[in-house]
C-alpha positions as CSV (number, residue, x, y, z in Angstrom):
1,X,124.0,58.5,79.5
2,X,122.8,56.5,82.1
3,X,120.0,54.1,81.8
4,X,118.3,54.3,85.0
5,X,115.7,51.4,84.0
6,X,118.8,48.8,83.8
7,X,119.6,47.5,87.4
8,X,123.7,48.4,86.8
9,X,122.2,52.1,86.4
10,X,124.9,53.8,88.7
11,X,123.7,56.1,91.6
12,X,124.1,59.5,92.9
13,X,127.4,58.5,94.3
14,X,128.9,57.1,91.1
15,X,130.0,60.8,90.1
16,X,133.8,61.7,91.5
17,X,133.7,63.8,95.2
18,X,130.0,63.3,94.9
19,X,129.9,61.2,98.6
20,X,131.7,63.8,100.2
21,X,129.6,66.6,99.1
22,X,126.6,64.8,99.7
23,X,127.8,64.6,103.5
24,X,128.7,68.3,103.3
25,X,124.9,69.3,102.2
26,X,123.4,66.7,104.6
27,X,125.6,67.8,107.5
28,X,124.7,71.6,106.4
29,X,120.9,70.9,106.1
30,X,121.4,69.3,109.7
31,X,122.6,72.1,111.7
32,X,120.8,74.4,110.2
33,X,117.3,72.1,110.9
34,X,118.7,72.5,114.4
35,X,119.0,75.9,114.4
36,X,116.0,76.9,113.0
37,X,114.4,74.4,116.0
38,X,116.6,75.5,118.7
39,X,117.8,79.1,118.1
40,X,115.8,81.1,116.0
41,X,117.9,84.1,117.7
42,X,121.1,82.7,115.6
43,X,119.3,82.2,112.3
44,X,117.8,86.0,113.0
45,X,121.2,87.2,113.4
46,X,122.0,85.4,109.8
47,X,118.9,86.0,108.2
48,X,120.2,89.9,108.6
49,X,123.2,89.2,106.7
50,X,121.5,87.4,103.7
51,X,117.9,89.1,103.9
52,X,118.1,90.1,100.0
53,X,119.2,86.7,98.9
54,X,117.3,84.0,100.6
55,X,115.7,84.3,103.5
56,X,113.0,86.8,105.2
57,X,112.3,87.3,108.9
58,X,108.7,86.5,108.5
59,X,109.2,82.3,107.8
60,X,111.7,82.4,111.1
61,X,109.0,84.1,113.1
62,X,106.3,82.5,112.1
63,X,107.3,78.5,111.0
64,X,110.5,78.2,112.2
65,X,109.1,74.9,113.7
66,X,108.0,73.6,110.3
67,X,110.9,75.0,108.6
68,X,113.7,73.2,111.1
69,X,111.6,69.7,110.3
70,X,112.0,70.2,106.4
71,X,115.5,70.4,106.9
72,X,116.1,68.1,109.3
73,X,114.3,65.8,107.3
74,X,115.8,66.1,103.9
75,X,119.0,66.2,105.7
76,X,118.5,62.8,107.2
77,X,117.6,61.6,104.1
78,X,120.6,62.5,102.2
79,X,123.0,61.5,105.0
80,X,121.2,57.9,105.0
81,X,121.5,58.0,101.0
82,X,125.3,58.8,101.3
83,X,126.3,56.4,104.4
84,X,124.6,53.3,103.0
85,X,126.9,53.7,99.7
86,X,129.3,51.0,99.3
87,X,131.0,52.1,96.3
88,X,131.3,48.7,93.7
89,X,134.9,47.5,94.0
């Protein structure tokens, strides 16, 4: 168990392949920001395939603006998070 009040408390990054799926969500959560800012045509197109699961036409219609800067945002944030690491050598 970590102690995360200890200042050797490992990070995010300390767990095995965790860095590279890090990048892989950031890097996701990135293009699709974009294309909920840019095409809202493409993520209609996908919407259509995954309607049941996640997704309904009436958040891309109506705040695909707000929706694209939550992403983009979070997405930024866990790309910083993962390019700062330095893992401890």
């Amino acid at each position: 168990m970590v102690d995360f009040r200890s200042p050797k408390a490992g990070n995010l990054c300390d767990i095995p392949y965790m860095a590279p799926l890090l990048l892989i969500v950031g890097f996701s959560l990135f293009l699709l920001g974009i294309g909920y800012l840019f095409m809202p045509q493409v993520i209609l197109r996908f919407n259509a395939f995954v309607r049941d699961t996640f997704l309904k036409d009436s958040i891309v219609l109506l705040s695909h603006r707000r929706v694209g800067i939550i992403l983009l945002l979070i997405s930024f944030i866990v790309l910083t998070l993962t390019l700062r690491y330095k893992p401890i050598q």
